[in-house]
Backbone and ligand atoms as CSV (ligand in chain L), in Angstrom:
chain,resi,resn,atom,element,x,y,z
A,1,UNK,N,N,-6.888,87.435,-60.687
A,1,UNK,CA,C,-7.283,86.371,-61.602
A,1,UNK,C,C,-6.636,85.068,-61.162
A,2,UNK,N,N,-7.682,84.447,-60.456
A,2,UNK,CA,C,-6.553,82.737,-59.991
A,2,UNK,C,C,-7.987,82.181,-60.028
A,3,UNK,N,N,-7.684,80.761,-59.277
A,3,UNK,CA,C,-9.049,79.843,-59.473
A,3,UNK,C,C,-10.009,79.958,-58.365
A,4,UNK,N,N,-9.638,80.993,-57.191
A,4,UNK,CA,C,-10.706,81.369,-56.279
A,4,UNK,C,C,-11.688,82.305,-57.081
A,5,UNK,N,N,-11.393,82.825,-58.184
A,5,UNK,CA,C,-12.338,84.062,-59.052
A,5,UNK,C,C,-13.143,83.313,-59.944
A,6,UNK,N,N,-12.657,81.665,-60.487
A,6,UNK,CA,C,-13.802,80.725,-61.095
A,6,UNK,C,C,-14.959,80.308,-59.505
A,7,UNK,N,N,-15.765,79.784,-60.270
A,7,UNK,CA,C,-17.399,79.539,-59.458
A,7,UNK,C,C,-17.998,78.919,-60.323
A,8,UNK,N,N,-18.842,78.106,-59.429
A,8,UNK,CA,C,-20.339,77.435,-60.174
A,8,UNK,C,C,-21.280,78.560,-60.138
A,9,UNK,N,N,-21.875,78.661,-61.351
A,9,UNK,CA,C,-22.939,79.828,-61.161
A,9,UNK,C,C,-24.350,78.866,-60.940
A,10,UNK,N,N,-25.136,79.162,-60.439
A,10,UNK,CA,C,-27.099,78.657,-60.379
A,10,UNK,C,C,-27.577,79.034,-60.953
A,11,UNK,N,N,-27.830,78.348,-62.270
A,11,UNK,CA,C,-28.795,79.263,-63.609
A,11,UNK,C,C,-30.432,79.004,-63.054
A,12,UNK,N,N,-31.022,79.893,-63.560
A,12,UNK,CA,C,-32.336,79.368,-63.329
A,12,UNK,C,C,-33.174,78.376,-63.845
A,13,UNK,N,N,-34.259,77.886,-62.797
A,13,UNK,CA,C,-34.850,75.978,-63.636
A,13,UNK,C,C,-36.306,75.879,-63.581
A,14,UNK,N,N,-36.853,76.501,-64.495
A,14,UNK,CA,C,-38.295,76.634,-64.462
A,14,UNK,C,C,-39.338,75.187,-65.016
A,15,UNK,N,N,-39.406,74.344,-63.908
A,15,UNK,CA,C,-39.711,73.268,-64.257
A,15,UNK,C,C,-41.189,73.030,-64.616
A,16,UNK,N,N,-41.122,72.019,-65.611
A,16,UNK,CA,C,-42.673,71.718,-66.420
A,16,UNK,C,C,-42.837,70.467,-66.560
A,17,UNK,N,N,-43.908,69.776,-66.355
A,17,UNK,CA,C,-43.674,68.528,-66.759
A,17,UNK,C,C,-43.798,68.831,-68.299
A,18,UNK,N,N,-44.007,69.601,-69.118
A,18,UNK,CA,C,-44.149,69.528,-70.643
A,18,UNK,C,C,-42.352,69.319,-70.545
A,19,UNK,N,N,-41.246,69.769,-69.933
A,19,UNK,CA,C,-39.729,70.011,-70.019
A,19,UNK,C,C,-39.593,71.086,-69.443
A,20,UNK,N,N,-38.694,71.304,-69.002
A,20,UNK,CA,C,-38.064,72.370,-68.139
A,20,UNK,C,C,-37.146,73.362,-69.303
A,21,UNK,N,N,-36.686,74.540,-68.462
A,21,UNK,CA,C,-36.478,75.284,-68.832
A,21,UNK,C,C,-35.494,76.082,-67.795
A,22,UNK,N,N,-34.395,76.892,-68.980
A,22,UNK,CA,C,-33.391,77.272,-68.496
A,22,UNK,C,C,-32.976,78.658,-68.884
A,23,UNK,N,N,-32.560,79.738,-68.361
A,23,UNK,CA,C,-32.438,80.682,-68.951
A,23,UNK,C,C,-31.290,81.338,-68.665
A,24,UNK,N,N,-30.503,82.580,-69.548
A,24,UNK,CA,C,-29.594,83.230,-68.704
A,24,UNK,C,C,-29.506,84.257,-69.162
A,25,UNK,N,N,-29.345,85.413,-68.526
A,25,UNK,CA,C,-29.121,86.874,-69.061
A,25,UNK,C,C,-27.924,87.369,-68.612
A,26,UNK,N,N,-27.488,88.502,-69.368
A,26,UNK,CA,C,-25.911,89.139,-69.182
A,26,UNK,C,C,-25.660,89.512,-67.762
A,27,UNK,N,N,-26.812,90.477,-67.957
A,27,UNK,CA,C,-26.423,91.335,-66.545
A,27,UNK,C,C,-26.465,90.382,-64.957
A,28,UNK,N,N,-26.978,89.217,-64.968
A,28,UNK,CA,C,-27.717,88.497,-63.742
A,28,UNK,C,C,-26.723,87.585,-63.561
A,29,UNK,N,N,-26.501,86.853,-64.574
A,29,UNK,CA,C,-25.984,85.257,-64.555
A,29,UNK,C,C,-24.323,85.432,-65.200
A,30,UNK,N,N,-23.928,86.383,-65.753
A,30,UNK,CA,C,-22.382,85.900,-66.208
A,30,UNK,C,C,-21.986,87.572,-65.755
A,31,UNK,N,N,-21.428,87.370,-65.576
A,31,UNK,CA,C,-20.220,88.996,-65.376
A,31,UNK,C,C,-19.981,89.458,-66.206
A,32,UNK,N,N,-20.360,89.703,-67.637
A,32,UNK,CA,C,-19.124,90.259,-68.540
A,32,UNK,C,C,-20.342,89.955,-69.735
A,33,UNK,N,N,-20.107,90.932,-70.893
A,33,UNK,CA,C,-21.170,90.909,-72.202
A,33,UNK,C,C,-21.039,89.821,-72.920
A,34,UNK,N,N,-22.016,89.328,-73.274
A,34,UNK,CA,C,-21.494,87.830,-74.169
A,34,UNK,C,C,-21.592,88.306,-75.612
A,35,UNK,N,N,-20.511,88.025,-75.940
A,35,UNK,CA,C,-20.247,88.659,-77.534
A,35,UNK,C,C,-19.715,87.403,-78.386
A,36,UNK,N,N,-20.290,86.331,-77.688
A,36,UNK,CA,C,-19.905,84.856,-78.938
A,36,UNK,C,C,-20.576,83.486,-77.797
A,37,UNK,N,N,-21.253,82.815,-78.483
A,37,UNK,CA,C,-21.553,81.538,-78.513
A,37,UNK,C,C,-21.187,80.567,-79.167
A,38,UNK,N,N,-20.434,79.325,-78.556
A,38,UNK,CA,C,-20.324,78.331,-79.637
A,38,UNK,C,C,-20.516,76.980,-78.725
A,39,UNK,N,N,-20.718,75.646,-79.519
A,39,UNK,CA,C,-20.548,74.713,-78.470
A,39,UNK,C,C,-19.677,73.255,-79.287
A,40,UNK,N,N,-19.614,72.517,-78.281
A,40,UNK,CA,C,-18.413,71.192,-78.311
A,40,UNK,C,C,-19.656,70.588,-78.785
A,41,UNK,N,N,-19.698,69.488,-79.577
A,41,UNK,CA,C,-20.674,68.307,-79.406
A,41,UNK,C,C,-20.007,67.336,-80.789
A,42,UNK,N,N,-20.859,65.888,-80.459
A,42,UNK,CA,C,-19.485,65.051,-81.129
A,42,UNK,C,C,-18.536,64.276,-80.361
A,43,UNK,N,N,-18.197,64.900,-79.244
A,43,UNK,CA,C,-17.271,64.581,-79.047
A,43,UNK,C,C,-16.903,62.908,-78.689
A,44,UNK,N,N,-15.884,61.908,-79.349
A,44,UNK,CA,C,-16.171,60.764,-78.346
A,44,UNK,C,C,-16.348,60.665,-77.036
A,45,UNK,N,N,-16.950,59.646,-76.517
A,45,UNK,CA,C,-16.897,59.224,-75.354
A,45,UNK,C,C,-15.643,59.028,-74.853
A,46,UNK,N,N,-15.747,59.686,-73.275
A,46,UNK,CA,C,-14.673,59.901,-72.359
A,46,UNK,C,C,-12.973,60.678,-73.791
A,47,UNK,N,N,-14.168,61.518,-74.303
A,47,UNK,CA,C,-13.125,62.602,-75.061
A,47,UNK,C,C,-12.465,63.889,-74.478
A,48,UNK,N,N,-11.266,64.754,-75.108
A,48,UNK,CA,C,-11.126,65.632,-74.282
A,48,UNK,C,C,-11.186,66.755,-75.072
A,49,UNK,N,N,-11.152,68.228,-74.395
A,49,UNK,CA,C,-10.870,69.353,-75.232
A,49,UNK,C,C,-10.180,70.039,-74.311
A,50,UNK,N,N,-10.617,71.317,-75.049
A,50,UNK,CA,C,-9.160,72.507,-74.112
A,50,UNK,C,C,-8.355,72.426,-74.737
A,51,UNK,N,N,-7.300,72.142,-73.209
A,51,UNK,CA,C,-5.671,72.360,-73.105
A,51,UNK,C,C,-5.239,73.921,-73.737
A,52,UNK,N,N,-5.551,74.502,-72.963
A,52,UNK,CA,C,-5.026,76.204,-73.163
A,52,UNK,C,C,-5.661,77.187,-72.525
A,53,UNK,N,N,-5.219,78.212,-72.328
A,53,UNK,CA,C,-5.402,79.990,-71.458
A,53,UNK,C,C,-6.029,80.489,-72.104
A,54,UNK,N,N,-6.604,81.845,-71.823
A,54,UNK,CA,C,-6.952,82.554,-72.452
A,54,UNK,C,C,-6.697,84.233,-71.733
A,55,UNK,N,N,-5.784,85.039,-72.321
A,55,UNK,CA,C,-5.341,86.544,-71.424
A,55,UNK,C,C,-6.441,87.188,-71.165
A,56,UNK,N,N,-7.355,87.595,-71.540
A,56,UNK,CA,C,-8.377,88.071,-71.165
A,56,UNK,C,C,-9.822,87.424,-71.210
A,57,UNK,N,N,-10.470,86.709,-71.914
A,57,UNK,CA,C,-11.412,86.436,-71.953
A,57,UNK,C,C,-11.899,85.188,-70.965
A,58,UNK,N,N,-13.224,85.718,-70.661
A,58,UNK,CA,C,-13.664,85.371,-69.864
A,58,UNK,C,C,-14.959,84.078,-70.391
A,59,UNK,N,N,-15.264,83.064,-69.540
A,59,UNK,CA,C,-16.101,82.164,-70.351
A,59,UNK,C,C,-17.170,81.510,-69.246
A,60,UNK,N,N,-18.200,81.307,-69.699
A,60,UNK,CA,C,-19.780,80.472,-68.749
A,60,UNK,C,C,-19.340,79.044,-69.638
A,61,UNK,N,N,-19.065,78.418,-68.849
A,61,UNK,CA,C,-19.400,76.566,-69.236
A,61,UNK,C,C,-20.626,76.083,-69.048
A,62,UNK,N,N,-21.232,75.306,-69.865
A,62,UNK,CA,C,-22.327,74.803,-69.201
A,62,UNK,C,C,-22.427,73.515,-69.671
A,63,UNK,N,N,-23.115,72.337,-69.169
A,63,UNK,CA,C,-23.260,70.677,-69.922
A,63,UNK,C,C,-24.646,70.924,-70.124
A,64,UNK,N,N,-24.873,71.531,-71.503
A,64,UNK,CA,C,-26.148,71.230,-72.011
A,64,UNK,C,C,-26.530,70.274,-72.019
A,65,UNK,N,N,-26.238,69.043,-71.769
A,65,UNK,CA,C,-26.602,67.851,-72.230
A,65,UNK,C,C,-24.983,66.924,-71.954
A,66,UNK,N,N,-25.630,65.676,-71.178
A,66,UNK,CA,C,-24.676,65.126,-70.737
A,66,UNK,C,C,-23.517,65.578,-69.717
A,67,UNK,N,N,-22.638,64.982,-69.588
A,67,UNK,CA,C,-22.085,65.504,-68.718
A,67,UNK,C,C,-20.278,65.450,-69.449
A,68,UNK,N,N,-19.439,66.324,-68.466
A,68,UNK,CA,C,-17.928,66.199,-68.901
A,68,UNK,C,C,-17.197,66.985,-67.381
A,69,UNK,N,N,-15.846,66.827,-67.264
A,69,UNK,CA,C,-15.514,67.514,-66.015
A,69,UNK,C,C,-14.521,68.465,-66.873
A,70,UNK,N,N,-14.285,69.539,-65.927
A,70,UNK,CA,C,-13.436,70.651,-66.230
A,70,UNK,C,C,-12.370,70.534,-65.021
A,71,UNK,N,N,-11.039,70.588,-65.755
A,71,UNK,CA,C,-9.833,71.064,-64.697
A,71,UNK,C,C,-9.347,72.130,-64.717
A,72,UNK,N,N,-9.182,73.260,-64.494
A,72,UNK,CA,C,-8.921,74.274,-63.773
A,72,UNK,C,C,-7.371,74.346,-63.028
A,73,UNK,N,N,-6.426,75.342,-64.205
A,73,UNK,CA,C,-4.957,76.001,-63.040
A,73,UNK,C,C,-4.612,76.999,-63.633
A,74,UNK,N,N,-4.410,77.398,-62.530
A,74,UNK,CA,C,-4.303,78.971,-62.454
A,74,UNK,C,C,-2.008,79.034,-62.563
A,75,UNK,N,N,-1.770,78.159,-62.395
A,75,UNK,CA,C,-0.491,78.410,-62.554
A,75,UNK,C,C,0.143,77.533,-61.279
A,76,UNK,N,N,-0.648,77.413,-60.404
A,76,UNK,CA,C,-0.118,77.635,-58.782
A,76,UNK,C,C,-0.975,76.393,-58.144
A,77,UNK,N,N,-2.680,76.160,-58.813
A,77,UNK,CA,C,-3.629,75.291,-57.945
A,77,UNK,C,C,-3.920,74.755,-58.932
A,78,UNK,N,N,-4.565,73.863,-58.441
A,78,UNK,CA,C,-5.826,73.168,-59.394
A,78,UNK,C,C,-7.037,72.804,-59.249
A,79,UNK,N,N,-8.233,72.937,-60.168
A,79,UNK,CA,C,-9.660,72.549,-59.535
A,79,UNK,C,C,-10.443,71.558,-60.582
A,80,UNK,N,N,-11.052,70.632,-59.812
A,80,UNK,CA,C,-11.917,69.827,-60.924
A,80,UNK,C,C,-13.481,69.895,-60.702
A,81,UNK,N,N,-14.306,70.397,-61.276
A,81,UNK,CA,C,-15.506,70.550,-61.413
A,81,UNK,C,C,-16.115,69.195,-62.466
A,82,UNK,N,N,-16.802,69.072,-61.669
A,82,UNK,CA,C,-17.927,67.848,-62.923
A,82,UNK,C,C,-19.215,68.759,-63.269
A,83,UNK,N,N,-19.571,68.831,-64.506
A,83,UNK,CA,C,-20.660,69.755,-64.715
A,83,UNK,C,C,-21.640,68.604,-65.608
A,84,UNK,N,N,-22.700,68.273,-64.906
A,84,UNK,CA,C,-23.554,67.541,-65.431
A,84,UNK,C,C,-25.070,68.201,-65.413
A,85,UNK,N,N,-25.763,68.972,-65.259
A,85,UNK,CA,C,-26.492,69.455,-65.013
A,85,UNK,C,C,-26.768,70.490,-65.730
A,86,UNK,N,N,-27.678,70.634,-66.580
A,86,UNK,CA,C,-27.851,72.141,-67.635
A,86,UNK,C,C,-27.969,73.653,-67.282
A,87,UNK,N,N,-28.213,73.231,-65.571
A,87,UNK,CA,C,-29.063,74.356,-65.331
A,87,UNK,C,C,-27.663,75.057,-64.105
A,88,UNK,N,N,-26.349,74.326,-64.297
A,88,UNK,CA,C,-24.984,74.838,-63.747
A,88,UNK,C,C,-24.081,75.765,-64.698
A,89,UNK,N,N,-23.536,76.147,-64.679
A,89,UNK,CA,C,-22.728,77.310,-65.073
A,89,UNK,C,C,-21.509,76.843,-64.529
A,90,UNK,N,N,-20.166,77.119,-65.428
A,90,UNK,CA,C,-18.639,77.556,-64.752
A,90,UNK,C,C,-18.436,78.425,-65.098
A,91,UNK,N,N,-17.934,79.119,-64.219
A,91,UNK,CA,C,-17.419,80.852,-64.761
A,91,UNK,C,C,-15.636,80.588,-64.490
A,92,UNK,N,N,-15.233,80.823,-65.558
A,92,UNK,CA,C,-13.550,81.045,-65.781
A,92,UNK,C,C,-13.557,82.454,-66.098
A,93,UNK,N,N,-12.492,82.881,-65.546
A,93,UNK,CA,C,-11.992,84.215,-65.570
A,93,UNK,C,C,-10.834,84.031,-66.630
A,94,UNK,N,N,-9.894,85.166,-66.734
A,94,UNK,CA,C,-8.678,85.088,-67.558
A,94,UNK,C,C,-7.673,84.537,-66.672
A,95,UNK,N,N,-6.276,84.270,-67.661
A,95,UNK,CA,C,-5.065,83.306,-67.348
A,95,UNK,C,C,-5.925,81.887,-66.367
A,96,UNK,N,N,-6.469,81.104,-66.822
A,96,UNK,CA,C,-6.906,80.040,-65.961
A,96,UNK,C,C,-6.445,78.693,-67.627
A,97,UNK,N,N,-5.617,78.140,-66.952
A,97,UNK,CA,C,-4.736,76.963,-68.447
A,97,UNK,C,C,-7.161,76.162,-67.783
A,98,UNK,N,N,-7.126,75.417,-68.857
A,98,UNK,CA,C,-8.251,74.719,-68.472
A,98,UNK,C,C,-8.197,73.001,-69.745
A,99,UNK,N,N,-9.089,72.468,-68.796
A,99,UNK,CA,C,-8.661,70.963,-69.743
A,99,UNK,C,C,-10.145,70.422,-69.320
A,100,UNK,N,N,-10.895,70.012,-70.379
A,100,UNK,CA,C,-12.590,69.284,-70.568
A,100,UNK,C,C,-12.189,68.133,-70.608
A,101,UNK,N,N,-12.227,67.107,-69.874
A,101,UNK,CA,C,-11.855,65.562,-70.158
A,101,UNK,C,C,-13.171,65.289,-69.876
A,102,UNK,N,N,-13.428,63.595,-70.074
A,102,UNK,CA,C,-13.932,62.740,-69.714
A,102,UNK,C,C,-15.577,62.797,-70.145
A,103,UNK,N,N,-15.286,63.363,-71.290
A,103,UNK,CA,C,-16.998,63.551,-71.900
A,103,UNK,C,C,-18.078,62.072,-72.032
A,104,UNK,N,N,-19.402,62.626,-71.534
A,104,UNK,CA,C,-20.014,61.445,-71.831
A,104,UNK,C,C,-20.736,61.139,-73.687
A,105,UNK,N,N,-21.177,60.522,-73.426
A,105,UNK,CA,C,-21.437,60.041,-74.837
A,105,UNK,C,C,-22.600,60.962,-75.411
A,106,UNK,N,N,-22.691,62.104,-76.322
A,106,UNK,CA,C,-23.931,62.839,-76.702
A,106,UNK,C,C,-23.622,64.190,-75.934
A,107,UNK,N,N,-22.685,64.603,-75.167
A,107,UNK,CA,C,-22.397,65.345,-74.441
A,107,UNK,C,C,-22.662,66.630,-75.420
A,108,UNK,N,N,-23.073,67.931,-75.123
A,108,UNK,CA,C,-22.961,69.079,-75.612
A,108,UNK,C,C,-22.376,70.034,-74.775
A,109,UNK,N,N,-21.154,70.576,-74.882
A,109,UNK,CA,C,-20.425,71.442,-73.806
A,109,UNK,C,C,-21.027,73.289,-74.745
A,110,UNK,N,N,-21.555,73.899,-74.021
A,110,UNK,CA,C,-22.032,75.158,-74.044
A,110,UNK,C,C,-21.288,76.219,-73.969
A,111,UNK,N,N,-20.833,77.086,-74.823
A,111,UNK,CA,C,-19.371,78.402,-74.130
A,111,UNK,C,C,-20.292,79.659,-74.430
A,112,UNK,N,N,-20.140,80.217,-73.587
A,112,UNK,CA,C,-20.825,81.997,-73.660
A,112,UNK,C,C,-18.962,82.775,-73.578
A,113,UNK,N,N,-19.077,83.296,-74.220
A,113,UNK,CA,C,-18.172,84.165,-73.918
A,113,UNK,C,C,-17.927,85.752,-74.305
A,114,UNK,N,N,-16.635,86.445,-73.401
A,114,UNK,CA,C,-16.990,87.900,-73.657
A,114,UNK,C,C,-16.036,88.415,-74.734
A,115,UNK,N,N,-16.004,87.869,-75.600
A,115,UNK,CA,C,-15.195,88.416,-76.990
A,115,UNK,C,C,-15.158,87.640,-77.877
A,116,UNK,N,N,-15.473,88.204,-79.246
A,116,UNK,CA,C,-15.017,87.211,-80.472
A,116,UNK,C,C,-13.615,86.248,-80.282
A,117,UNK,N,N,-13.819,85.434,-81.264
A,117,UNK,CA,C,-12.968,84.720,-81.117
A,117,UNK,C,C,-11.618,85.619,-81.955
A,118,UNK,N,N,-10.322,85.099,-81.124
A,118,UNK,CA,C,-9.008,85.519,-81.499
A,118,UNK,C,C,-7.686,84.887,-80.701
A,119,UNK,N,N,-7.213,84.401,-81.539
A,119,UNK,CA,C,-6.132,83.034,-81.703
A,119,UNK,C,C,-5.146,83.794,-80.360
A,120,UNK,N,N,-4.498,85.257,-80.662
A,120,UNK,CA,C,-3.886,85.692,-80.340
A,120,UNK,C,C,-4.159,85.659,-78.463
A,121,UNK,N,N,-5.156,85.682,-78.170
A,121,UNK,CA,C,-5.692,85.833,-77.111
A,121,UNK,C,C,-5.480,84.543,-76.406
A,122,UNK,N,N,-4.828,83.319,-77.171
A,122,UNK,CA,C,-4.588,81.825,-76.513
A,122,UNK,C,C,-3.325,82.326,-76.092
A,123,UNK,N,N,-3.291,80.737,-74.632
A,123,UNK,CA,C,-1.760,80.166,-74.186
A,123,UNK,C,C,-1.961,78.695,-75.105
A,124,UNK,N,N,-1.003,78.337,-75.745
A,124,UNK,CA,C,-1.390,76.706,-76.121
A,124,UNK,C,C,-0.235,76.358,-75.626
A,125,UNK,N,N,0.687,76.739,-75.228
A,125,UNK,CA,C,1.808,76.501,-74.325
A,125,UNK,C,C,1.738,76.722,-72.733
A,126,UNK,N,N,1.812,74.737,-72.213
A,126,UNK,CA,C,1.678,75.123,-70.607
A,126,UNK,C,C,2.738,75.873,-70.291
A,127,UNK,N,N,4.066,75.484,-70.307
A,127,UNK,CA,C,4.897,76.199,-69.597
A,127,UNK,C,C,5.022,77.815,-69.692
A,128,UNK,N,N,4.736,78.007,-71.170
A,128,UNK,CA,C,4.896,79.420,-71.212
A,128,UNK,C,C,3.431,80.535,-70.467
A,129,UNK,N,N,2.520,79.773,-70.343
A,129,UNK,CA,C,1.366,80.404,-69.630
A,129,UNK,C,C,1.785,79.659,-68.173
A,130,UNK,N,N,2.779,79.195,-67.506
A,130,UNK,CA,C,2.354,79.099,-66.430
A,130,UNK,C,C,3.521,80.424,-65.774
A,131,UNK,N,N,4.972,80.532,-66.816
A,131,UNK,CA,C,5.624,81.715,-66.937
A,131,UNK,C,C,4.690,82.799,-66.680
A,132,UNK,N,N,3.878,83.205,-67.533
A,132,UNK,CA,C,2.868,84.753,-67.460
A,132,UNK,C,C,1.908,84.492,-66.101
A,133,UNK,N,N,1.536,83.382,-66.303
A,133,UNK,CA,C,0.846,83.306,-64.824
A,133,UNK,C,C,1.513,83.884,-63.375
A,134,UNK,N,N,2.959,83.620,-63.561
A,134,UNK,CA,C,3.554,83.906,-62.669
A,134,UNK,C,C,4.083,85.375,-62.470
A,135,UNK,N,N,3.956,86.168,-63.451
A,135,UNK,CA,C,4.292,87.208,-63.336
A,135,UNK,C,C,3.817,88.189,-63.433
A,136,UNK,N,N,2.467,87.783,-63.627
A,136,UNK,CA,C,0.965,88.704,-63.161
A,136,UNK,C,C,0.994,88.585,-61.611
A,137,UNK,N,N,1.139,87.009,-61.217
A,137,UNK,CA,C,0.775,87.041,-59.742
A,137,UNK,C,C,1.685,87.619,-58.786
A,138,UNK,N,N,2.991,87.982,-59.137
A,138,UNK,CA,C,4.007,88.019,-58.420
A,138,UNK,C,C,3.816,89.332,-57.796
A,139,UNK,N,N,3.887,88.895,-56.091
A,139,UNK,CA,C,3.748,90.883,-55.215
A,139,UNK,C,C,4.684,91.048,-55.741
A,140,UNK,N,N,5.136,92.394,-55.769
A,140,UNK,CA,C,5.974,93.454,-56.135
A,140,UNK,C,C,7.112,93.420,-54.957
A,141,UNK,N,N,8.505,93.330,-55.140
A,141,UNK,CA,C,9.677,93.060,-54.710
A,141,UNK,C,C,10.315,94.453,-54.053
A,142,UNK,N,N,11.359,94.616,-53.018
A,142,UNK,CA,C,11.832,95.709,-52.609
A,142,UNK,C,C,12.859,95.866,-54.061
A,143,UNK,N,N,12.970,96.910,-54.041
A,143,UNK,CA,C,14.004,97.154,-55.547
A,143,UNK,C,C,13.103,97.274,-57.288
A,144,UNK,N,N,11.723,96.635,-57.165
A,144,UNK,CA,C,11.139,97.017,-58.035
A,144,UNK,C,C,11.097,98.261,-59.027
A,145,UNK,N,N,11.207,98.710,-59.870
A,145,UNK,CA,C,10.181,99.692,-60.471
A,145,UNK,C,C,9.200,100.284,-60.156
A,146,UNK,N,N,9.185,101.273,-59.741
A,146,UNK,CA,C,7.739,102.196,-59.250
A,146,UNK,C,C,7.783,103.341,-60.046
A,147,UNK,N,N,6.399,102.689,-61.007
A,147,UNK,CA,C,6.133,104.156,-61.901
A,147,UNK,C,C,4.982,105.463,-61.413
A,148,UNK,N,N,5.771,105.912,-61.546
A,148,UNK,CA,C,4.871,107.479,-60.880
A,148,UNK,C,C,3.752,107.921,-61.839
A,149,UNK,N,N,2.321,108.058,-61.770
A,149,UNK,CA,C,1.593,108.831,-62.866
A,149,UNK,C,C,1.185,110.047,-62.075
L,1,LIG,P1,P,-10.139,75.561,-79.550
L,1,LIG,O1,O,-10.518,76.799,-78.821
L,1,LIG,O2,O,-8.711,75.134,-79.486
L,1,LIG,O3,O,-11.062,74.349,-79.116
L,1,LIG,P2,P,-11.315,73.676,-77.675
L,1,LIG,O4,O,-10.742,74.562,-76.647
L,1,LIG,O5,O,-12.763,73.606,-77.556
L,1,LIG,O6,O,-10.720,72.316,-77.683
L,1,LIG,O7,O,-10.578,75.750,-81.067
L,1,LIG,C1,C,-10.472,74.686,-82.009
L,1,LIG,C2,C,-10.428,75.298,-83.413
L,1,LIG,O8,O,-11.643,76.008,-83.690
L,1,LIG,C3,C,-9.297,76.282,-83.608
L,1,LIG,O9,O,-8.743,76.043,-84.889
L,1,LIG,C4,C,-9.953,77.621,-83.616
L,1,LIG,C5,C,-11.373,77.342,-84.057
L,1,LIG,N1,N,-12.355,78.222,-83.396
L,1,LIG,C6,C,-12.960,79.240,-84.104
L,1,LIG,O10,O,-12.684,79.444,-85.310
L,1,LIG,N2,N,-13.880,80.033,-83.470
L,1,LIG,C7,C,-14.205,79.847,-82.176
L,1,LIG,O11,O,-15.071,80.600,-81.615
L,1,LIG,C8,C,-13.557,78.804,-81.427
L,1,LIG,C9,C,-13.854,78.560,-79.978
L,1,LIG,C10,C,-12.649,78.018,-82.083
């Protein structure tokens, strides 16, 4: 789980001049069951959201409408994606801290994700998620613990 395991996904763009069209299914387009939808909108111009982890759950970004950038750290890197385009996807994996800045005006930010919502499941603390970050990632040391099953 680091920021080489996030990606832009290619949703599909079935274009019309009546309007185009966008679609996405579980099995094709996101990795993981989507068991909650919700979205950002409102937000001011050049507004932000985020700022926090999540231990397991996994999430599809999308800019329904308008545009906003996503930053991306895994503890260790960092990545900035601009997602302006409806028909793009971000796929975040777990432990990834993440921060939505710079929303445009009318912006609708899109979340698919693979679990109800649950508080418990946040970092809202950088330092202390960049702590766990680190100790998921850490190879295993001579002198370690080795449990036998
Ligand atoms: P939060 O995840 O911190 O928002 P963002 O990351 O988009 O800035 O959630 C803001 C508030 O909304 C927080 O009090 C929890 C609540 N909330 C729910 O009740 N259900 C949800 O599915 C989500 C995403 C948030």
């Amino acid at each position: 789980m680091q920021l080489s395991d996030c990606r832009i996904v290619n949703l599909p763009k079935i274009t019309d001049p009546r309007g185009n069209l966008t679609f996405i299914e579980e099995q094709w387009h996101v990795p993981f069951r989507i068991r909650r939808v919700y979205y950002l909108y409102d937000v001011p111009s050049g507004g932000e959201r985020g700022g926090h982890a999540h231990k397991e759950l996994e999430q599809l970004i999308i800019a329904a409408s308008g545009s906003f950038d996503v930053v991306l750290d895994d503890g260790a890197q960092c990545a900035r994606y601009r997602l302006d385009r409806p028909y793009f996807g971000l796929y975040i994996c777990p432990m990834i801290w993440r921060e939505l800045v710079n929303f445009s005006s009318g912006a609708v930010c899109l979340v698919l994700a693979s679990n109800l919502y649950d508080e418990a499941d946040y970092y809202r603390d950088y330092d202390e998620f960049v702590r766990e970050a680190g100790k998921r990632n850490r190879t295993p040391q001579t002198g370690d613990l080795k449990l036998e099953r």
